[in-house]
DRENTOR-716220 format. One line per field, with one value per residue (C-alpha): residue in one letter; residue number from 1; x, y, z. Coordinates in pm, 1 decimal, always signed. Each point is the difference from the previous one (the first is absolute). Layout:
BEGIN
drenfi: [A, ...];
kolza: [NUM, ...];
X: [X, ...];
Y: [Y, ...];
Z: [Z, ...];
***
This chain:
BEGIN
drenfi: [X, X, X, X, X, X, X, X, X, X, X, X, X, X, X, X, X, X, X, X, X, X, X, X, X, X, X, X, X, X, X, X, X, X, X, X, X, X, X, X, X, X, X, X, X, X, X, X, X, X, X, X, X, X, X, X, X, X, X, X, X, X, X, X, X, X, X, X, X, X, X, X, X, X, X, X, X, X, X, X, X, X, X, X, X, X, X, X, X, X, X, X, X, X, X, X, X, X, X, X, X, X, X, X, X, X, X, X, X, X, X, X, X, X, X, X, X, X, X, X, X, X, X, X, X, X, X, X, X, X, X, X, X, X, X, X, X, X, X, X, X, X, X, X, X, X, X, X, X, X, X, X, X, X, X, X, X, X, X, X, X, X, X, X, X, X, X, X, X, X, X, X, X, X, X, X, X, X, X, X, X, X, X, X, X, X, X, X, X, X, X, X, X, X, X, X, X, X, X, X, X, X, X, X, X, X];
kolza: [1, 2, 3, 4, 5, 6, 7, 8, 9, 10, 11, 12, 13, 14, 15, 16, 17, 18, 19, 20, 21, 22, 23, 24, 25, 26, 27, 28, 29, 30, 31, 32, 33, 34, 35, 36, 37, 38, 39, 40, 41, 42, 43, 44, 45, 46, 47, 48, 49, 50, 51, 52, 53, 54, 55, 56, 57, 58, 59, 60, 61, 62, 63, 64, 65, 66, 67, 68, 69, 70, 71, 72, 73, 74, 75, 76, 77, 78, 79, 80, 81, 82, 83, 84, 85, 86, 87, 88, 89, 90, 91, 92, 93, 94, 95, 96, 97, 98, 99, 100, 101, 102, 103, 104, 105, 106, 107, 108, 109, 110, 111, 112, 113, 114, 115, 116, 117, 118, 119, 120, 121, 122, 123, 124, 125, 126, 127, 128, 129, 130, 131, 132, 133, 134, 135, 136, 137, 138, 139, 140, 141, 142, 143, 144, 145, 146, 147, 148, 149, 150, 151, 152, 153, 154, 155, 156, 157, 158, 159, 160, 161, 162, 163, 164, 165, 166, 167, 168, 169, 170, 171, 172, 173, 174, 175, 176, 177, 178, 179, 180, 181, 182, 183, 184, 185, 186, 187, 188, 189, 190, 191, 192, 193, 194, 195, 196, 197, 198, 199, 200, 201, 202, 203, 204, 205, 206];
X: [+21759.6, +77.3, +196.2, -30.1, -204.6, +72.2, +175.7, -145.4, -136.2, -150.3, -81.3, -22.9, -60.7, -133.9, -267.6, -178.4, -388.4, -60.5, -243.7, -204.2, -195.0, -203.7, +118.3, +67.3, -300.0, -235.3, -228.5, +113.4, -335.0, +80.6, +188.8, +306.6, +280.8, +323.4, +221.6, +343.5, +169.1, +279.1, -2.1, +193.7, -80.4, -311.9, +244.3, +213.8, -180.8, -341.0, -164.8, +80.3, +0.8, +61.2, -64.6, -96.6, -54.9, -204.7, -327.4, -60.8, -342.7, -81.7, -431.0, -119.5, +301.5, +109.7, +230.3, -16.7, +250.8, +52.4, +227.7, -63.3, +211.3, -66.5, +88.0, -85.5, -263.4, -188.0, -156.1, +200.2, -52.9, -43.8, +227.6, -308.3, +202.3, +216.0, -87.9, +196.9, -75.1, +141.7, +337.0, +98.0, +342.2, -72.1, +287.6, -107.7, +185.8, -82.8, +168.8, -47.7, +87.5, -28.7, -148.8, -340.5, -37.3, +149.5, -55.1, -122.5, +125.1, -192.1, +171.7, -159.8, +297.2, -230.9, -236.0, +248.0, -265.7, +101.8, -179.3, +176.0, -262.9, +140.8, -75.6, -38.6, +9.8, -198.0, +242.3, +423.9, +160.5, +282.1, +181.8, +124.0, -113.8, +4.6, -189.7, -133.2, -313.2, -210.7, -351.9, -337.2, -281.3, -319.6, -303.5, -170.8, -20.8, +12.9, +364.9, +27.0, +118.1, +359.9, +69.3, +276.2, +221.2, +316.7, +272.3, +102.0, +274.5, +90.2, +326.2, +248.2, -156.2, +204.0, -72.7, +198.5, +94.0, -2.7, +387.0, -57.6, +129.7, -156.3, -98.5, -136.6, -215.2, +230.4, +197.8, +42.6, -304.8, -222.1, -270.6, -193.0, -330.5, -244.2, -329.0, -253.9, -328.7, -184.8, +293.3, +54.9, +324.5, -191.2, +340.9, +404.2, +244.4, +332.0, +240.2, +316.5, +223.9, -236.7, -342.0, -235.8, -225.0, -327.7, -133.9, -344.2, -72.8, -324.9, -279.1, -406.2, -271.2, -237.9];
Y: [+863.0, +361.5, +250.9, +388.4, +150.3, +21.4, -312.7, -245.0, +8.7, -366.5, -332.8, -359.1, -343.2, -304.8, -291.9, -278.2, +43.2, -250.8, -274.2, +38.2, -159.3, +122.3, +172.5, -209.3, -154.3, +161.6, -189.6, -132.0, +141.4, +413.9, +258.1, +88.1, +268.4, +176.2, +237.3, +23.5, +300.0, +239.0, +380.5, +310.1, +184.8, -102.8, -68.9, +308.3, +224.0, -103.3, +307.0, -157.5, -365.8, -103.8, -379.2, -329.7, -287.5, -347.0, -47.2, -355.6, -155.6, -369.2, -68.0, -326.8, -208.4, +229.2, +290.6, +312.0, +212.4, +376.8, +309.8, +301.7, +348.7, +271.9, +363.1, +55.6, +130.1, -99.5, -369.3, -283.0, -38.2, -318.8, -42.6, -174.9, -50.9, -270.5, -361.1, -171.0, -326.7, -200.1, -160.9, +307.3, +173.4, +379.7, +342.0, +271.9, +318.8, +343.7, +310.1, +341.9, +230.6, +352.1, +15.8, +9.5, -208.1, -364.8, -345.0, -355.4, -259.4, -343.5, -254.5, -401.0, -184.0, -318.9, +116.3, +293.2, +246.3, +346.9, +318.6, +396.9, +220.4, +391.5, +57.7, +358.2, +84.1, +276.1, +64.4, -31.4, -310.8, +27.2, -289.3, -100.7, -334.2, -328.1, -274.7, -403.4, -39.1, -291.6, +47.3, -8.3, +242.0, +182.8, -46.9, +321.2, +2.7, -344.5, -200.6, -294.9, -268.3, -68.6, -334.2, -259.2, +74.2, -219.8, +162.1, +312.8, +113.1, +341.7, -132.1, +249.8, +251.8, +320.0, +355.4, +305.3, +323.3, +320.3, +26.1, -328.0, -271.8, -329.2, -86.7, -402.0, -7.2, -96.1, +311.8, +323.5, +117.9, -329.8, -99.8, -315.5, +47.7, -264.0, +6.8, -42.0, -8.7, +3.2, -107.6, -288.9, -16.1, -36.9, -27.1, -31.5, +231.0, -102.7, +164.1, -65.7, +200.9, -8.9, -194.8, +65.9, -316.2, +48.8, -326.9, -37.1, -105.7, +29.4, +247.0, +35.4, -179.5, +244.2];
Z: [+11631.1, +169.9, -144.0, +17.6, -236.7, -402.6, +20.9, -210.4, -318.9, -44.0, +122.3, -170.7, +76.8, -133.4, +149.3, -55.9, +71.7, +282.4, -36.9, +355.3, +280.2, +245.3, +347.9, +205.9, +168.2, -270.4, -197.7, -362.4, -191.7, +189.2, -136.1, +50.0, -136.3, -27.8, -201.2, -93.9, -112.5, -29.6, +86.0, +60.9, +319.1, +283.0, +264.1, +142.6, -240.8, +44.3, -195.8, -328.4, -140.2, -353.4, -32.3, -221.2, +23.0, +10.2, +150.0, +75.1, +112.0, +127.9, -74.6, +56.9, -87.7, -275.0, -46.2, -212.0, -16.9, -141.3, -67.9, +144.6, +53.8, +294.6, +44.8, +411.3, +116.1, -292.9, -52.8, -187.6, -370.4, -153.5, -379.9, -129.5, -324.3, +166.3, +25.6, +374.3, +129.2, +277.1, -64.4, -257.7, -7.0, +72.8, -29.1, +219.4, -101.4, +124.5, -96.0, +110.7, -271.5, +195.4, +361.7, -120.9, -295.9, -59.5, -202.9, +130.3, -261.5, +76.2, -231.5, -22.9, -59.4, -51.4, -266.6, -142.7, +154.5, +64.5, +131.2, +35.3, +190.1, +89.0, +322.8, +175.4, +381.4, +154.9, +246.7, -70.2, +56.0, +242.5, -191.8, +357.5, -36.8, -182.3, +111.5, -89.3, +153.0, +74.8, +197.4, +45.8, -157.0, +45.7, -262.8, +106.6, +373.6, -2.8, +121.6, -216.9, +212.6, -84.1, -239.7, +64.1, -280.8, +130.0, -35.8, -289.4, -77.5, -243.3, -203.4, -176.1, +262.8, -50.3, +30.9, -207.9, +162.9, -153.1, -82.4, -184.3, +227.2, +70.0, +400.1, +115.0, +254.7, +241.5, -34.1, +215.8, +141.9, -41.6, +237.8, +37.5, +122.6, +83.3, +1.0, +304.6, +72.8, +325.7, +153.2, -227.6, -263.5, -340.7, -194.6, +59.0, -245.1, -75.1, -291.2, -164.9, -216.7, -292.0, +123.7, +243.9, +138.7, +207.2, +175.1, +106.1, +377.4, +47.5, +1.1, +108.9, -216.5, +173.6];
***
């Protein structure tokens, strides 16, 4: 979603860790991976990101999964206190609290998990943009070829402004984007007034 700056003030939604199989055409003992996550900023205002979200990983026929929480340009961090495995019910909230500092709430809804990490940003968030993302990832230098997770989709997907009120992501301002590499649709985006779905096309075992 695109606003003008100092809009928003949070982002939520909910998802169930996909249970995955190889890109299409790859071979069923590689490796394979995605993420899913929500985040404020990245888009318009690309000098600041505030995100979390799922990591998910497909090795030789089975799938790990973990949380993790990033504050752009620095790395992703994993919450190595929480336990996620395929086929778990996962809340993503984010909330920035001032335009530098902020909270990533991951709660397990299938275990009764939860994890708060406080989360500061070198540079100020424009709080311009809420987003549900679903993508690919980079170990290092290294793309991890993208996994066939089916389809996701973030339920109860909302994201509060700073005067209090509660946007969908179908709202004013919303974008889909889909992603593509080397030329080739990887995923299709759809939303509704309070869910956003991804489907998986295809992608490049490399």
């Amino acid at each position: 979603m695109e606003s003008p700056t100092d809009t928003y003030r949070s982002v939520t939604g909910t998802l169930v860790v996909p249970h995955l199989q190889p890109a299409t055409g790859g071979a069923i003992e590689g490796i394979y991976g995605g993420s899913a996550w929500v985040g404020l900023d990245g888009m318009t205002c690309q000098t600041s990101l505030m995100a979390t979200g799922i990591q998910f990983i497909y090795f030789n026929q089975t799938v790990l999964a973990n949380s993790w929480t990033e504050v752009f340009p620095n790395p992703a961090v994993d919450m190595s206190s929480m336990t996620v495995n395929a086929g778990d019910t996962v809340k993503l909230t984010l909330t920035a609290t001032t335009t530098t500092t902020g909270t990533a709430v991951v709660e397990n809804l299938s275990n009764g998990q939860s994890s708060t990490v406080g989360l500061t940003s070198p540079s100020p968030l424009c709080l311009a943009n809420a987003e549900w993302i679903v993508e690919d990832f980079q170990e290092g230098t290294f793309l991890m070829p993208f996994a066939n997770f089916g389809s996701i989709t973030f339920t109860d997907a909302s994201a509060t402004t700073q005067s209090g009120s509660t946007v969908g992501p179908s709202g004013s301002g919303s974008h889909l984007i889909n992603m593509v590499q080397s030329g080739l649709q990887f995923a299709s985006a759809r939303s509704a007034a309070s869910s956003v779905t991804v489907d998986y096309l295809t992608s490049i075992p490399f």
